[in-house]
N, C-alpha and C positions, 0 to 999 in steps of 0.2 A: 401766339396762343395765350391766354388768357392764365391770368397767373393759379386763381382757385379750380380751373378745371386742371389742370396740368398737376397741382396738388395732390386731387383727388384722383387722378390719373395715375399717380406714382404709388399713395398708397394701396391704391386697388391692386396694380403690379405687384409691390411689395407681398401683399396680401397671398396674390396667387400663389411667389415661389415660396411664403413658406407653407402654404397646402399641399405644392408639390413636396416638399424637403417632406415634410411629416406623413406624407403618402408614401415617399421611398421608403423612409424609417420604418416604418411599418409593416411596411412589403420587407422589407431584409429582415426584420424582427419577428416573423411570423412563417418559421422555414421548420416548419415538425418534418421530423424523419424517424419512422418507424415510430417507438415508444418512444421516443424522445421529444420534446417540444422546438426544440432549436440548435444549433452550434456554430458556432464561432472560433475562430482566432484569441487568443488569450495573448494578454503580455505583447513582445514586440515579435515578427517573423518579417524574414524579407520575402516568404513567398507564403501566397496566401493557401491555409486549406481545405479540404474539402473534406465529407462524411456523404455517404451512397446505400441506400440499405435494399438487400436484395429480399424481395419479400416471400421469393418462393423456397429459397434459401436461409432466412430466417438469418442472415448474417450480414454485420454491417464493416466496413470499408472507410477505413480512414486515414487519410492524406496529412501530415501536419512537419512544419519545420519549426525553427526555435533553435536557441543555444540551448537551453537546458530547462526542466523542472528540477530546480535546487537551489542550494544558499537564499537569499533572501527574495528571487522572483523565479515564476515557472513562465516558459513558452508555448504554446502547444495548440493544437485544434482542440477541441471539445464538442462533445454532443451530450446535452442535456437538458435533463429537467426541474421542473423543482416541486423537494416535498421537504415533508417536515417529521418528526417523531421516528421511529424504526425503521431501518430499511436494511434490504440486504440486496446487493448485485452481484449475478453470476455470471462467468463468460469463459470460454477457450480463447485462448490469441496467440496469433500466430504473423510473424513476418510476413511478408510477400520476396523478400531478398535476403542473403546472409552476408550483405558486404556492406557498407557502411559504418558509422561509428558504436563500435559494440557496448554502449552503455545509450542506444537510441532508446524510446519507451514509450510501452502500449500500456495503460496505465483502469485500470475501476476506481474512481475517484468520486468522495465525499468533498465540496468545497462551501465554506458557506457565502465566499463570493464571486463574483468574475473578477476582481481586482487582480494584477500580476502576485501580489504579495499577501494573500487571502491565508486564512485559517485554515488548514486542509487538514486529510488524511487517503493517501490511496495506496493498490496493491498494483506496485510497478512492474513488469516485466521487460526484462531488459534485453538488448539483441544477443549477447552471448552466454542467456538465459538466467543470469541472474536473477534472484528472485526477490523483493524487499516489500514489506510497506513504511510507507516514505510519513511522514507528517511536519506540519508546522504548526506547534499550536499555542504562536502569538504573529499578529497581524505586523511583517518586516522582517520578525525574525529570520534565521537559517533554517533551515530543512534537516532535520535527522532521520534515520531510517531503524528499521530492523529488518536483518537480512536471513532471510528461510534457509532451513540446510537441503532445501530441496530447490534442484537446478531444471528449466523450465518445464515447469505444471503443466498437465493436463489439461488441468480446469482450476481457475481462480472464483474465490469470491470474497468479498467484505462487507462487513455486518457492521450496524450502527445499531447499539443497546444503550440507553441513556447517553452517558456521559461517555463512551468507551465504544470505540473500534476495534474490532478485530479483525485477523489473515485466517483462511481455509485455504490449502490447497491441496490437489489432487496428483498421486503419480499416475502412472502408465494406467493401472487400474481405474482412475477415474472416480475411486471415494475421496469424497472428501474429508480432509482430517485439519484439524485443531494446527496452525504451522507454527507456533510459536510468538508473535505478534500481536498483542493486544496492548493500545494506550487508553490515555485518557484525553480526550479531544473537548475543546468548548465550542462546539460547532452547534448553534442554538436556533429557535425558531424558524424560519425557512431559508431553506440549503438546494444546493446544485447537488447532483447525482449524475454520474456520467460515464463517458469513456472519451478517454486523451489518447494522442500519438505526438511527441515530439520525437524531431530529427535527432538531437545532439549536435547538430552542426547547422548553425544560423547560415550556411550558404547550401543548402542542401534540403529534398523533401525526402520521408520515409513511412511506409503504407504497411500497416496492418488491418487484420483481420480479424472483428471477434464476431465467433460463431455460437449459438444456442444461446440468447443475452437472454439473462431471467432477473427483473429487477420487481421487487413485490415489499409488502409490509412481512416481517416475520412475525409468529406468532407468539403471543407472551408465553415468554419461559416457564415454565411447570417444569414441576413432578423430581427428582431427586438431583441433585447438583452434583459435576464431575468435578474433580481437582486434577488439575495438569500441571506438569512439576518443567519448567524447561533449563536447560546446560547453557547458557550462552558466554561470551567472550568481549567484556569491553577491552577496545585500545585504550592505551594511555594518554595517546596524543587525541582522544578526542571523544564523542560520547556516545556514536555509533551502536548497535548491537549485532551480532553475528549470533545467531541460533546452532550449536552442534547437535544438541540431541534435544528430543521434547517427548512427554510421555504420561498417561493419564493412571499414574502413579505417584506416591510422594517419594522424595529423593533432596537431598540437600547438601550442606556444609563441601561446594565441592573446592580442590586445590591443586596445583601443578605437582607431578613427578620431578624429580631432581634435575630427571636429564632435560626437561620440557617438554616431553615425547608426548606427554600422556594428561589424564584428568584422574583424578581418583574421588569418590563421592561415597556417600554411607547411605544405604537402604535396607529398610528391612533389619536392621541389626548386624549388617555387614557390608565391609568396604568393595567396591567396586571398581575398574579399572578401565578408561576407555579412551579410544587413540583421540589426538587433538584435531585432528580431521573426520573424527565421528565415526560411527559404525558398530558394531557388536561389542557388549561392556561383559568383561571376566570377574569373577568373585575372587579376590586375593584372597590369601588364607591366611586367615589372624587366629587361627587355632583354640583356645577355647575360648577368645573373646567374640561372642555371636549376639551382643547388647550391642554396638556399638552405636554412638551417636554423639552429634557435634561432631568437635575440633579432634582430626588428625591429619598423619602425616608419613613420608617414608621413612625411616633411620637411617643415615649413613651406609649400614650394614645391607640393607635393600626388605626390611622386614617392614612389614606396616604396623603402624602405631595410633591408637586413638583411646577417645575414653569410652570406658566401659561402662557405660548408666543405662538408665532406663528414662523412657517419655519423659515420667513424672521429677527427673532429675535425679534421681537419689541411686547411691551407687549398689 
């Protein structure tokens, strides 16, 4: 055969497979489901997974394995889109099984990339209902959390306002409220919006459920601003957040009881008393001291002690 036909033989070939490679890419890049535009596998999985959305049902179905979304990569399926400036996503989720690794995770997530080690923030829900939003907000870094004192919500959602993320969640009742959860994220110009499921266990898949997904722009904030005061608990060993109590109230200066039992905090002009496992807070009796604010404490004797000032500091 002739050596320039054979040439141009080869590159015409050439030619063809990468029309077909960029006709695959395309055909796989172009898989909308429901309000979503696409999803994918993140990170590494040894079993690939899927998202299903049931349209009469209005709920979607997603399959995902993965070691973990944490420390400095996440693994997980995704379904997403992308936008840019405010958004807020809602969803109920739910397992499809209670066996598996009980920190698996159904996830409403802000990412500003597909990379494994991307800029994020989302509100996790874990298999043994734990409830957290998770963030990473430098590209490699480790993944910190803060964790709800409410154990699996009804209804999740998370809001992007400027620069700042926040958690709502919903008990039995299904209002939702303020959970404690708000950072500040650099997640900038156009971003993924979505829903995750990872396994927790790279040899393993695990399938949730989010139903009623309500993903929209919110609308600009007007009209009088609430203050929310929240109790939370850093460890020492690390920088984690644990939420006890939260409350659209002001409350501060709080400190441990002697025995460890307890929190004790000042509102209102009076100390308060509330177990470290959270739950209904009592008004200790500091007898005529009904100013109280800042710095107190219990005495020895078991009597409470703080100072007695006013706002403006003066005693």
């Amino acid at each position: 055969m002739d050596r320039k036909r054979t040439f141009v033989w080869m590159i015409a070939l050439s030619m063809t497979s990468l029309l077909l490679a960029v006709a695959n890419q395309s055909f796989a890049q172009a898989s909308p489901v429901g309000i979503f535009e696409n999803h994918q596998d993140v990170g590494t999985v040894l079993h690939p997974g899927s998202t299903q959305f049931d349209s009469a049902k209005k709920s979607y179905t997603i399959t995902g394995s993965g070691t973990n979304m944490w420390f400095a990569e996440d693994d997980f399926q995704f379904a997403w889109k992308k936008m840019s400036g405010d958004v807020s996503l809602t969803a109920e989720i739910s397992f499809t099984t209670t066996t598996g690794n009980e920190h698996k995770k159904a996830a409403l997530m802000i990412r500003q990339s597909l990379d494994a080690d991307s800029v994020y923030a989302d509100i996790a829900r874990h298999g043994n209902g734990l409830t957290a939003l998770q963030f990473r907000d430098e590209k490699g870094t480790v993944t910190r959390e803060v964790v709800s004192n409410i154990s699996s919500p009804a209804k999740l959602r998370i809001t992007k306002r400027g620069d700042y993320v926040y958690m709502s969640l919903a008990g039995n009742d299904g209002d939702l409220q303020v959970a404690g959860g708000w950072v500040r994220i650099p997640i900038q110009g156009t971003f993924y919006v979505g829903l995750g499921v990872c396994s927790h266990d790279k040899d393993v898949s695990e399938t949730a459920i989010f139903s009623n997904v309500d993903l929209m722009t919110p609308a600009p904030a007007s009209g009088k601003t609430t203050l929310y005061s929240a109790l939370s608990v850093v460890p020492v060993a690390g920088p984690d957040v644990s939420v006890v109590h939260i409350a659209a109230e002001h409350f501060e200066a709080p400190n441990w009881t002697r025995d460890g039992k307890s929190f004790i905090y000042n509102q209102d002009g009076h100390i308060l008393k509330m177990p470290v496992e959270g739950g209904k807070a009592e008004t200790v009796d500091t007898g005529f001291a009904t100013r109280v604010n800042n710095d107190h404490g219990i005495s020895p004797d078991g009597h409470a002690a703080g100072d007695q000032r006013s706002v403006a500091g003066k005693t």
